[in-house]
N, C-alpha and C positions, 0 to 999 in steps of 0.2 A: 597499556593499551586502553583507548579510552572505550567503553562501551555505547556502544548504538542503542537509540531509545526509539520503540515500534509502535505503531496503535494497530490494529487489525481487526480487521471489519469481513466479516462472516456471517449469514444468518443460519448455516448450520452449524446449529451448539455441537457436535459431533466433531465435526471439521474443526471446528475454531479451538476447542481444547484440545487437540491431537497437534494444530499449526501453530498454536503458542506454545508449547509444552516442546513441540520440537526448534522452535525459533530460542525456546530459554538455554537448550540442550545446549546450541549453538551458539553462546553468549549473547544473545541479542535482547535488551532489554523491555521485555512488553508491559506498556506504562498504562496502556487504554484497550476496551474492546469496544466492538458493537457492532451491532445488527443490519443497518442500512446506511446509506447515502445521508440520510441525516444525521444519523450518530457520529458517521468519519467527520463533518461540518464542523460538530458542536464539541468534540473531544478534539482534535487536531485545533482549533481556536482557543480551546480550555487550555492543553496539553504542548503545546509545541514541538512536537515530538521529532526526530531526527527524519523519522521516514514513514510513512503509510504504506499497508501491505491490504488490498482492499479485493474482495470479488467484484466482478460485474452484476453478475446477475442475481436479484435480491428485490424481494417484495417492497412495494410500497416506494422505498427512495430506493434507486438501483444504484451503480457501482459509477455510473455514467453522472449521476445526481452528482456523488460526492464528489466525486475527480473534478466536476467544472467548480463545484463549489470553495476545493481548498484550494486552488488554480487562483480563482479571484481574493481569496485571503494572503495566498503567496504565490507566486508565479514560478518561483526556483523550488517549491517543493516536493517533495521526492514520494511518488507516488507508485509503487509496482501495484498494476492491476493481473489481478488472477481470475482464470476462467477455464473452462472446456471448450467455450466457444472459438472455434479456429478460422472462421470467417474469413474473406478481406474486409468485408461490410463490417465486423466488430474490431477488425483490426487499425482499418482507417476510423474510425470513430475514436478511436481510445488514441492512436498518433493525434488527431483533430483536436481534441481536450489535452493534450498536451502531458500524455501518460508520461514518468519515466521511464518506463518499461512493460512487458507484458510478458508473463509464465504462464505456461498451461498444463491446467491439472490432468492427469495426475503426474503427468514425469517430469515435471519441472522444481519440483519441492524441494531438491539439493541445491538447484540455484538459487534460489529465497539469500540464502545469507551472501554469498558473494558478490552477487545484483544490488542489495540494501548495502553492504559495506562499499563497492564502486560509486556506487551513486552520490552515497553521501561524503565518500571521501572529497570526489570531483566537484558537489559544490561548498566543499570549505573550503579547497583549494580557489575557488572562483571569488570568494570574497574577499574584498579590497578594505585593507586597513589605510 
């Protein structure tokens, strides 16, 4: 089995060690972290990582910053955004930037790995040799 490479993006230190530590539990491999909308930019461009696991909402560069940003670095990439925000208004925004998906905290944390493994399966499956 091949293993999943994650970066996750959190600015609570709290959360973000409890969500990598449980994303490791769960064979997924976490390659990058960071704190805002610009770290996801500058690690996912360093990093190339399988799939980004990112909150919305986050000081300074929010979760919205980063999603359009890796969007324009790669249009097929696999983006789950996480939030408590249950909105339509944060849910059409994050459909708009072209989320792959969206979990909401706190009961959606079991989905994390089977969202990230579908996702990425369906776009290696989409790439044309």
């Amino acid at each position: 089995m091949i293993m999943v490479s994650v970066i996750v993006v959190e600015d609570n230190v709290d959360s973000m060690g409890v969500l990598c530590e449980f994303l490791q539990i769960k064979d997924l491999d976490v390659i990058g972290r960071g704190k805002n909308g610009q770290d996801a930019i500058k690690l996912y461009s360093q990093l190339h990582p399988d799939a980004v696991i990112m909150d919305v909402m986050m000081p300074e560069f929010d979760g919205y910053y980063g999603l359009e940003g890796i969007k324009k670095i790669d249009p097929n990439a696999v983006v789950v955004m996480v939030t408590a925000d249950k909105t339509d208004a944060t849910r059409k925004k994050l459909m708009d930037l072209n989320a792959s998906s969206v979990l909401y905290k706190p009961n959606d944390v079991n989905k994390i790995k089977p969202t990230v493994e579908t996702l990425v399966s369906k776009k290696v499956q989409s790439i044309k040799f």
